[in-house]
C-alpha positions as CSV (number, residue, x, y, z in Angstrom):
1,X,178.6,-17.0,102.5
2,X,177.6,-19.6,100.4
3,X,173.7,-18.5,100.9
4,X,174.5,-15.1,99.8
5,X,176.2,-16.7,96.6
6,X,173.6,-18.9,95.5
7,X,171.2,-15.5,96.2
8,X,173.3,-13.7,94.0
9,X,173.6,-16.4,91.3
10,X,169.5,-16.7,91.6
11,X,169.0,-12.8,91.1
12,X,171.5,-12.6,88.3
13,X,169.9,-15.6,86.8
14,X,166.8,-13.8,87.0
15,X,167.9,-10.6,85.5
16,X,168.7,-12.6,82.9
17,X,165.5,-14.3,81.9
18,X,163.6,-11.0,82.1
19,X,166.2,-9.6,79.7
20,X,166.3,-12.4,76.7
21,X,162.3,-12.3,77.4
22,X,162.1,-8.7,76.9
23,X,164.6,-9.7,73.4
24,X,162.5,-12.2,71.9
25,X,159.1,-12.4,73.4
26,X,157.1,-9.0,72.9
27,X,156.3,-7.9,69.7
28,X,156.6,-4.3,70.6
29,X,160.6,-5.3,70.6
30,X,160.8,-6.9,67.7
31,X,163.1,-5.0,65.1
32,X,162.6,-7.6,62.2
33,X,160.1,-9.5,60.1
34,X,161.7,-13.1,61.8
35,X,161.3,-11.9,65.3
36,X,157.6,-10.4,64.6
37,X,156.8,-14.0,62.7
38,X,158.5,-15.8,66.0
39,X,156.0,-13.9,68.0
40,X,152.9,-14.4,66.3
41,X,153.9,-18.3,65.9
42,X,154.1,-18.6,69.7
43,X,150.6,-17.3,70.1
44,X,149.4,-19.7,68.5
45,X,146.3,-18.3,66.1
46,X,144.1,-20.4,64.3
47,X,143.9,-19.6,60.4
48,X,141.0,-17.4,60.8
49,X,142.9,-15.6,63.6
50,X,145.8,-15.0,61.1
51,X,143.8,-13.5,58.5
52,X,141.6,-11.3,60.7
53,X,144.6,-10.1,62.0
54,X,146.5,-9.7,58.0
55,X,143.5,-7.7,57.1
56,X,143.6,-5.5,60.4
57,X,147.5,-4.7,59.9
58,X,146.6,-4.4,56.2
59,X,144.1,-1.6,57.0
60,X,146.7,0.0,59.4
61,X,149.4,0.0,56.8
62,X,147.0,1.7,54.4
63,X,146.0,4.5,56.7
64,X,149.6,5.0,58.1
65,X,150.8,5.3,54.3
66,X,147.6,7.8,53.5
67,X,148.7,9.8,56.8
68,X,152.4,10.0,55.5
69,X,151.2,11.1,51.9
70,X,149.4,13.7,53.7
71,X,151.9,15.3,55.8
72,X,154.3,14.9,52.9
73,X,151.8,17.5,50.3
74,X,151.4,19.3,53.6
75,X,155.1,19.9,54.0
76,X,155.4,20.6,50.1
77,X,153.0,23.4,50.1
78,X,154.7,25.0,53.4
79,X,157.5,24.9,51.4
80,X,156.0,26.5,48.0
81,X,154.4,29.0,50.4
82,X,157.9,29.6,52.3
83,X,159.5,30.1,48.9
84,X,157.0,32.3,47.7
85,X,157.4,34.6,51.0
86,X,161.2,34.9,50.3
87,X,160.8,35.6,46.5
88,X,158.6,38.2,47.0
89,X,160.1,39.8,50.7
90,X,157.2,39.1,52.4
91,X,156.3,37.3,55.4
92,X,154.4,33.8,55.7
93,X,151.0,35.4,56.7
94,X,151.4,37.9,54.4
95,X,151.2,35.3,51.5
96,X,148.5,33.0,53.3
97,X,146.4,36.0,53.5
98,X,146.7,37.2,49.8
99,X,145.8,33.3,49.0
100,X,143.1,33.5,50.8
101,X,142.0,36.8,49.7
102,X,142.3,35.2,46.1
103,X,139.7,32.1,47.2
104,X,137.7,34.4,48.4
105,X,137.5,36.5,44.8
């Protein structure tokens, strides 16, 4: 009995390890700026490290923002296009083709 106890005590002890590791080791689960500095601290990078790796998140952040301004005058112009359909009673396609008709002219 008292095997299957200290078994049990080993496996729950285990469990959790693997669960405050998966909390506050892996950068894809931090949640905050203090956990992603933690992180990056424990790995240890040398000051060139760090700043190759500022200007590679820089350059992300700029092309993630870019992206979202894009989708963003995307979604505005589906929506002009949307409103135009229902001020005039006509369907989506309808009003894509007659813009494209008029790029054509």
């Amino acid at each position: 009995m008292k095997e299957n106890l200290s078994l049990q005590e080993a496996i729950n002890a285990l469990d959790q390890y693997d669960y405050d590791k998966k909390q506050t080791s892996g950068l894809e689960n931090a949640r905050n700026t203090s956990q992603m500095k933690s992180y990056i601290s424990s790995l240890d990078y040398s000051y060139k490290r760090l700043v190759c790796l500022q200007e590679a998140i820089n350059e992300l952040v700029d092309e993630t923002k870019e992206q979202l301004v894009k989708q963003e005058k995307i979604q505005t112009f589906k929506t002009k296009i949307i409103n135009l359909s229902r001020t005039y009673n006509i369907s989506f396609d309808d009003v894509v083709d007659i813009m494209r008709q008029q790029n054509s002219k």
